[in-house]
Backbone bond lengths (Angstrom), bond angles and torsions (degrees), N, CA, C in turn:
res aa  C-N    CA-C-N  psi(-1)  N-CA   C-N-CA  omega(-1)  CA-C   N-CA-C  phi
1 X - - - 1.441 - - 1.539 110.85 -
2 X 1.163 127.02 -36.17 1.130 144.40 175.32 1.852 119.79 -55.96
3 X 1.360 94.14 -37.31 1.772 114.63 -167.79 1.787 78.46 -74.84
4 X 0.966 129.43 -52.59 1.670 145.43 -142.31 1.294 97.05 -62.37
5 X 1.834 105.17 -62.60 1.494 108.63 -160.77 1.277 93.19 -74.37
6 X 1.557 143.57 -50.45 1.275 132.64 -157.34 2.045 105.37 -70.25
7 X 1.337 116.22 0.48 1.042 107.48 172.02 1.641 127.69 -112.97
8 X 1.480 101.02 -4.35 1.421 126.24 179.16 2.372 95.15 -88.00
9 X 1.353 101.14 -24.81 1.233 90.56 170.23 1.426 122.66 -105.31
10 X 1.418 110.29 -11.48 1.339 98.13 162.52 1.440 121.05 -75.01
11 X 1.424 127.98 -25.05 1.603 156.37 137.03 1.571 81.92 1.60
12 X 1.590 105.28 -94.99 1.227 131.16 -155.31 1.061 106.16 -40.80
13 X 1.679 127.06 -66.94 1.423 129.34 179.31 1.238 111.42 -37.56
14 X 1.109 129.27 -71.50 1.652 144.85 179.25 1.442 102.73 -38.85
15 X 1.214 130.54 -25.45 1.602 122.39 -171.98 1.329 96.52 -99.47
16 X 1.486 138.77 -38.04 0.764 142.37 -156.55 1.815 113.63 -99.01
17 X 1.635 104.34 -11.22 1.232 126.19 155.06 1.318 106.46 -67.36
18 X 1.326 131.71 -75.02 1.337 147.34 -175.83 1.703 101.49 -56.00
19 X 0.964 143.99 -14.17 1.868 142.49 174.61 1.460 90.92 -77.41
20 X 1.757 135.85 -71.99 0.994 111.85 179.24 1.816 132.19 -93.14
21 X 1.487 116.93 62.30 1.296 108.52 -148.96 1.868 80.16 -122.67
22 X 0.858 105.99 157.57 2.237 120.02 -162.59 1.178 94.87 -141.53
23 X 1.443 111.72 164.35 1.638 138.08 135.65 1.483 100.16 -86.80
24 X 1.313 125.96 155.21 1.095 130.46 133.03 1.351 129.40 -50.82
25 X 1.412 109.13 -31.73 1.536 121.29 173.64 1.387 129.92 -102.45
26 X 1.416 96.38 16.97 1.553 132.57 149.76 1.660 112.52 -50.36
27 X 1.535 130.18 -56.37 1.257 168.27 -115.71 1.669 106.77 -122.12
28 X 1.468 100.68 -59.59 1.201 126.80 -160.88 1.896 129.76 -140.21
29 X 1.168 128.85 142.27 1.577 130.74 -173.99 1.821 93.50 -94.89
30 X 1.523 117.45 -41.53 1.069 126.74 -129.31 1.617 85.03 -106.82
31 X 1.743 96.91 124.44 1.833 115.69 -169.09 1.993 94.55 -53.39
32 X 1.263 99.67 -52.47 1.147 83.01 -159.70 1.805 134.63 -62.25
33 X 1.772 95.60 -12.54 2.170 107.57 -168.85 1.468 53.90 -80.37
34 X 1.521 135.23 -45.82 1.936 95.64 -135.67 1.420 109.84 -76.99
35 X 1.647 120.75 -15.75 1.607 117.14 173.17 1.679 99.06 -63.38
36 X 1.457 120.61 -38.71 1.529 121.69 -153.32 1.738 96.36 -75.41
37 X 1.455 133.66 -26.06 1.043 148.90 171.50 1.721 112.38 -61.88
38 X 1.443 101.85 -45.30 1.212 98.12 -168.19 1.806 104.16 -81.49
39 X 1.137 93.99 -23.82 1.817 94.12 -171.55 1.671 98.34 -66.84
40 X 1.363 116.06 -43.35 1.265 117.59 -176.30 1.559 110.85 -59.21
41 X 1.466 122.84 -30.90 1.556 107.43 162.42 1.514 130.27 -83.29
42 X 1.524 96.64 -5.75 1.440 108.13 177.28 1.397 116.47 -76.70
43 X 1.488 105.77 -27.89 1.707 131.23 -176.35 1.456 103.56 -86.93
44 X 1.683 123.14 0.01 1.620 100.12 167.63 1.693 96.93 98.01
45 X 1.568 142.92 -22.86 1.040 134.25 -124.53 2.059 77.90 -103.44
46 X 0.745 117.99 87.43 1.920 125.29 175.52 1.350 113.05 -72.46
47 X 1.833 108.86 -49.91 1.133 106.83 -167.05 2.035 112.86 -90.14
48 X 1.538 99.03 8.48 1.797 111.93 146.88 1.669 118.81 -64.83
49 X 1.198 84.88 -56.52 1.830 98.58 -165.51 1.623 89.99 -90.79
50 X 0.611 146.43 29.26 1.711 142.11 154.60 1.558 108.46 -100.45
51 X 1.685 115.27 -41.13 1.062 123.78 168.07 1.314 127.41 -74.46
52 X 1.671 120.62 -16.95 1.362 108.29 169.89 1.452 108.13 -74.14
53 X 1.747 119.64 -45.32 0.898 120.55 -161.11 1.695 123.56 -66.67
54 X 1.381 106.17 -27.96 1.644 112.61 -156.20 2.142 69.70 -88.58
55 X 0.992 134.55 -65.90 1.425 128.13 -172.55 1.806 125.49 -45.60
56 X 1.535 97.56 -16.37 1.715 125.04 -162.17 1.524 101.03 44.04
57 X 1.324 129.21 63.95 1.113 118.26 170.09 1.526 119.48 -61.22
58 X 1.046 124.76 154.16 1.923 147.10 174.86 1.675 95.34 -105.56
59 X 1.411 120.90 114.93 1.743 116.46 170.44 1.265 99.47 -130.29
60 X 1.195 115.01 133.53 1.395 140.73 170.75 1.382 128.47 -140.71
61 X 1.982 130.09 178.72 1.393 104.46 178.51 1.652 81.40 -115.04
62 X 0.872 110.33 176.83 1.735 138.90 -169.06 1.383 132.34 -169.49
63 X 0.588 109.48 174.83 2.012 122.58 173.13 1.802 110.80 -88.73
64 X 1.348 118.05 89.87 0.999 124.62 166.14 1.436 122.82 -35.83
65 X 0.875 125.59 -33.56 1.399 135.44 -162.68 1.620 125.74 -53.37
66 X 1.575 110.86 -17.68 1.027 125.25 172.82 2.066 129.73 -86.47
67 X 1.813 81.63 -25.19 1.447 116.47 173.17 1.156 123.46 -73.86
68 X 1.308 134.23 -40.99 1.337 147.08 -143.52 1.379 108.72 -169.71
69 X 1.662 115.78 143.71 1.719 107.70 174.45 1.264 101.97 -83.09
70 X 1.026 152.76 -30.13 1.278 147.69 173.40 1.141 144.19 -109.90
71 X 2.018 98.75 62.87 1.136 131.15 -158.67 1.801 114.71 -69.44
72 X 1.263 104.73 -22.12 1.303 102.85 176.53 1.746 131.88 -90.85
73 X 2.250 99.27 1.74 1.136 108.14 169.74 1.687 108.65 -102.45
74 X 1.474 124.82 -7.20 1.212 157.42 -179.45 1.420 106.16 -56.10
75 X 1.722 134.12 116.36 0.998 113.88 171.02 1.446 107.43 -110.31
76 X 1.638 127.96 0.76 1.659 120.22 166.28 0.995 88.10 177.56
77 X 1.731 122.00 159.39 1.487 123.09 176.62 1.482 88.37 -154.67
78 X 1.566 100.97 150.52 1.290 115.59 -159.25 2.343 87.39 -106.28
79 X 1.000 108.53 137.81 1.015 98.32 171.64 1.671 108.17 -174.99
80 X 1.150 137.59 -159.51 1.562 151.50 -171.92 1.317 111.41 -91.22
81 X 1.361 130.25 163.51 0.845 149.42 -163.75 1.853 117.65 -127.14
82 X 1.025 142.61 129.50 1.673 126.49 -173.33 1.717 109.51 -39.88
83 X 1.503 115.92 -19.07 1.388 97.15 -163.01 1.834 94.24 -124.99
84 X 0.970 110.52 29.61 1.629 133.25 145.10 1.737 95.83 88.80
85 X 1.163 115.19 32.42 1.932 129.18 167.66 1.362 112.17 -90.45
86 X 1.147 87.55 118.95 1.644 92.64 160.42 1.016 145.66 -60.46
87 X 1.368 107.95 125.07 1.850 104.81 -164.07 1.493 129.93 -120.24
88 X 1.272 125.58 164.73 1.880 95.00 169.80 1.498 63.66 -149.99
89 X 1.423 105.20 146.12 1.318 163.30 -148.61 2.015 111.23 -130.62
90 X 1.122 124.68 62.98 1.574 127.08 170.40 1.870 110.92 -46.02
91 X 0.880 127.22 144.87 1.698 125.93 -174.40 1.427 82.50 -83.65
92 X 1.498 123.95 140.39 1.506 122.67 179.71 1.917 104.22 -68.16
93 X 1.704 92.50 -22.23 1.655 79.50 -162.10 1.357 100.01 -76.57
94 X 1.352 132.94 68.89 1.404 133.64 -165.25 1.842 93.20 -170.55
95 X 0.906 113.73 -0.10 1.498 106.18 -172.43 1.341 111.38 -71.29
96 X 1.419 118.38 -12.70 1.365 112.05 -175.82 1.587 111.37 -111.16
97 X 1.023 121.20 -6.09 1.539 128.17 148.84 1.194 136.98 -10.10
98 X 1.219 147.15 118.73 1.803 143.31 -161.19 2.007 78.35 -70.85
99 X 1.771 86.37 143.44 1.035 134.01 173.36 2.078 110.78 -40.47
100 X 1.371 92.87 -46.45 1.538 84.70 -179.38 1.729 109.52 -86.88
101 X 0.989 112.42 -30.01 1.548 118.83 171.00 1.728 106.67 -45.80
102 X 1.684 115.16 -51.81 1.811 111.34 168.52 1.122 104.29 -60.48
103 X 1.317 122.61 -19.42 1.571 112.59 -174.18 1.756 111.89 -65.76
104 X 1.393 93.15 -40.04 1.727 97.14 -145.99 1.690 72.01 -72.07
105 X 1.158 130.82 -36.36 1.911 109.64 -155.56 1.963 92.69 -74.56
106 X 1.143 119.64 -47.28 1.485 121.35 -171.23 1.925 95.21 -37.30
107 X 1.715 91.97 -58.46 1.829 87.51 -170.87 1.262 111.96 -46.77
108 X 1.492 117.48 -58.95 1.535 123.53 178.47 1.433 128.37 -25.76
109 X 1.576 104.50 -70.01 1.021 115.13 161.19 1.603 144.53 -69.79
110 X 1.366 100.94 -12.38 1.973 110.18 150.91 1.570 117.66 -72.45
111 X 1.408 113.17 -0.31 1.365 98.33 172.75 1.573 102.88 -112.09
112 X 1.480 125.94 -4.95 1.433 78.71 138.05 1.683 164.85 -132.82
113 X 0.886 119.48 -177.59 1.776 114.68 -150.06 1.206 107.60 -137.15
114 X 1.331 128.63 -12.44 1.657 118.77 151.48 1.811 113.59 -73.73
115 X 1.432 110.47 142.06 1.315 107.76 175.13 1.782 112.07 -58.76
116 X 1.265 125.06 -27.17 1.215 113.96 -165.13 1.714 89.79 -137.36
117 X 1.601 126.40 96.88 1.323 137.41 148.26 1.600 131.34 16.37
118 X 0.801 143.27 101.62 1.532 125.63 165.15 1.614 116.30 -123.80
119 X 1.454 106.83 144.30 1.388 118.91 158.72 1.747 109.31 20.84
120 X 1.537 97.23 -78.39 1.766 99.79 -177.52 1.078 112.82 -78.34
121 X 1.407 125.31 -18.50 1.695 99.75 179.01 1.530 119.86 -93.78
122 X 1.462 111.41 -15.88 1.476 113.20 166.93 1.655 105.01 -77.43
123 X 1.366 135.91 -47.68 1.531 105.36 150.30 1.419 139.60 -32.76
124 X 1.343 94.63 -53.64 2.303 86.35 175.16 1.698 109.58 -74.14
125 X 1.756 112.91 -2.41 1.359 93.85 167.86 1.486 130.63 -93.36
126 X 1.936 86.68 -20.70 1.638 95.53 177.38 1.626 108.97 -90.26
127 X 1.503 123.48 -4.14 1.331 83.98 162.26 1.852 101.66 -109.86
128 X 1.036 124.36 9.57 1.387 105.75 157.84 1.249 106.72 -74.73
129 X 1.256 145.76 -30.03 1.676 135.85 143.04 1.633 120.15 -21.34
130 X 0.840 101.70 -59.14 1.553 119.31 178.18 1.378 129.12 -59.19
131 X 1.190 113.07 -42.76 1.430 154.85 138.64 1.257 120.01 5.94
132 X 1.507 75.46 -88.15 1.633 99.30 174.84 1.351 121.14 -95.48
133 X 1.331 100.26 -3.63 2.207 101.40 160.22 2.097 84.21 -61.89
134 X 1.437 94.35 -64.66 2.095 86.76 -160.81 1.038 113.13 -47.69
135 X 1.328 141.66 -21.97 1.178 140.24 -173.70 1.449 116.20 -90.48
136 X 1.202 122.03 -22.85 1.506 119.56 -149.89 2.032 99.72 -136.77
137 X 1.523 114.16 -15.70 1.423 107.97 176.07 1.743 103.03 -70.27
138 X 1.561 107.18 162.28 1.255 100.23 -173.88 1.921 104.66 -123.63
139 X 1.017 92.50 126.20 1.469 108.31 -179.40 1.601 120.13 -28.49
140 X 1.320 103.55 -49.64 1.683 121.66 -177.37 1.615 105.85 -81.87
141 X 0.797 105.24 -23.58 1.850 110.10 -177.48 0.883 119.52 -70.66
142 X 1.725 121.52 121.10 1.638 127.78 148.58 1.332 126.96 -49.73
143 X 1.406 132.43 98.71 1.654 120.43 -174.82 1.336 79.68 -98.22
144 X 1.510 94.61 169.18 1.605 129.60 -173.82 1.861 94.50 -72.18
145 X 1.398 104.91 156.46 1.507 107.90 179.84 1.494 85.93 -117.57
146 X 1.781 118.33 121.24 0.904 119.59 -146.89 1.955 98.69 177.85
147 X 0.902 135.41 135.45 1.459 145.80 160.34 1.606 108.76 -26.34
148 X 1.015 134.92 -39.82 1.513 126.75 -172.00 1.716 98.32 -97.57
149 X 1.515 116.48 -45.11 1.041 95.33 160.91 1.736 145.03 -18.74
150 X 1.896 81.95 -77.55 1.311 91.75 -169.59 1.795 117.10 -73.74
151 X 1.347 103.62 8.59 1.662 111.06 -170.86 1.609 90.60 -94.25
152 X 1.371 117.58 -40.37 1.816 122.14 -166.22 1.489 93.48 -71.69
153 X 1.260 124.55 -38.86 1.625 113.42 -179.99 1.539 112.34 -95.61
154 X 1.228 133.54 -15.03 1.724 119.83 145.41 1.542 118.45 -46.38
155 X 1.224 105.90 -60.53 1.420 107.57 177.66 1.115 129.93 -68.82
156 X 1.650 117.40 -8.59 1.540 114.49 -177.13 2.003 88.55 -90.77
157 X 0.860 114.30 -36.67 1.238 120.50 -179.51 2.057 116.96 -67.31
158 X 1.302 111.06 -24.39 0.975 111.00 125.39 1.246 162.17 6.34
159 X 1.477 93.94 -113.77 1.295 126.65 143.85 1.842 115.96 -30.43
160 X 1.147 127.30 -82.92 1.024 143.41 177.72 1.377 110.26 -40.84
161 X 1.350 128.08 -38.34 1.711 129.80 175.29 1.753 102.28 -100.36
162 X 1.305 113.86 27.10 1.578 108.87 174.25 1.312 116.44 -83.53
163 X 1.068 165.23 164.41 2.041 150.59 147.09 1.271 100.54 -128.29
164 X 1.225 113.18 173.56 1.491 127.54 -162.47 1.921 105.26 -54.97
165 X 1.178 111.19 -46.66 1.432 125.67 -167.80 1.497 99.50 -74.03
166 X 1.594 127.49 -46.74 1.618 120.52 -159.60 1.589 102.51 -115.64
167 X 0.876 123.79 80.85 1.578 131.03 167.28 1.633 106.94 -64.76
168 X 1.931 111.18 81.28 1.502 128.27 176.90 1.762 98.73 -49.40
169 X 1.178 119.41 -43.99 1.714 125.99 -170.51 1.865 104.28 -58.38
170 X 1.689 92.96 -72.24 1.652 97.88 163.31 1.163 113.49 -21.00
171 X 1.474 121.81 -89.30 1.344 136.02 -164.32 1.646 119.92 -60.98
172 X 1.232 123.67 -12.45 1.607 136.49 156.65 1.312 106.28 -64.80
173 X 1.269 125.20 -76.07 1.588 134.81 160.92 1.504 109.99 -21.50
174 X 1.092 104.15 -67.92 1.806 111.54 -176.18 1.695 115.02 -35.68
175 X 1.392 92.22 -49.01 1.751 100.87 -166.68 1.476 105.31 -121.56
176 X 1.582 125.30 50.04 1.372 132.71 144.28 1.047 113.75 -116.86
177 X 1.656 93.97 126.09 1.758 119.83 -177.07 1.739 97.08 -28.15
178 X 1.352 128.38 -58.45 1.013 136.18 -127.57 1.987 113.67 -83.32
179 X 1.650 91.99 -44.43 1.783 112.71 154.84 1.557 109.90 -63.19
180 X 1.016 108.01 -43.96 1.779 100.03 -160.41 1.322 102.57 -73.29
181 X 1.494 140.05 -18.18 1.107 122.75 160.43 1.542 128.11 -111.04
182 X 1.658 107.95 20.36 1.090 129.60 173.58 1.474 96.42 -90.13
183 X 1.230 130.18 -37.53 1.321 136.40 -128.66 1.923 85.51 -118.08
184 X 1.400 100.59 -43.47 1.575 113.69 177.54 2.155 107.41 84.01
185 X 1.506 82.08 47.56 2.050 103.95 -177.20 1.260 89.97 -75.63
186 X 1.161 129.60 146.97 1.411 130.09 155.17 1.750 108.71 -95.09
């Protein structure tokens, strides 16, 4: 009886291994989301890759321009597809970007999962953005001086001076022209 149960749970594990188990190239065609994918499971980041997978997201970089009017201040937007798939969309002018930098927008934008954004979920996406800039930038490394740059290290910095009571990320979001009527804040 003993042989039984300990093999009906190794059963279990193994199935339940295999329910959440991916390619990276599941996700992605393009070498580079799929290195930025893989670092993100290498980095621990589960509840990223839980969200591409249970959503089956498609991520790629592209031409914003069809997405957003202000595709060229745009660094990825998570959104639909013509045949109702979920997509996230990288700004191409970012394709050449260090590897964890695609990372931090992939995380961002896997969290979110309502069709239409609010207040809290673009917070848990920008600081899981942030997040994973602190976790995953590398100390010794030259990054490019460049707009995503300097946005991944505002916000990790951020992040880092936030406490339970003053959410700095929240309250950035809150009072830019640009969320509040994205977001529809009064």
């Amino acid at each position: 009886m003993k042989k039984v149960v300990v093999l009906f749970v190794a059963f279990l594990m193994l199935s339940v291994g295999q329910a959440f188990a991916y390619r990276a190239s599941d996700f992605s065609s393009d070498s580079k989301i799929v290195s930025a994918i893989n670092l993100l499971e290498q980095a621990g980041e589960t509840d990223v890759l839980r969200n591409l997978k249970k959503n089956a997201v498609q991520v790629s970089f592209g031409d914003l321009s069809s997405y957003t009017y202000n595709a060229s201040k745009t660094f990825a937007v998570s959104t639909y597809n013509k045949y109702g798939t979920r997509i996230i969309v990288i700004n191409s002018i970012y394709r050449n970007a260090p590897v964890e930098q695609i990372a931090c927008l992939v995380a961002h934008e896997s969290m979110h999962v309502k069709r239409v954004a609010d207040l809290e979920e673009e917070t848990i996406a920008t600081q899981k953005e942030a997040a994973t800039w602190t976790r995953l930038k590398v100390a010794s490394k030259v990054y490019p001086d460049n707009r995503l740059t300097r946005r991944l290290d505002k916000l990790s910095g951020m992040y880092m001076a936030s406490s339970n009571g003053n959410n700095l990320i929240q309250s950035k979001i809150a009072s830019n022209g640009f969320y509040r009527a994205q977001l529809g804040i009064n």
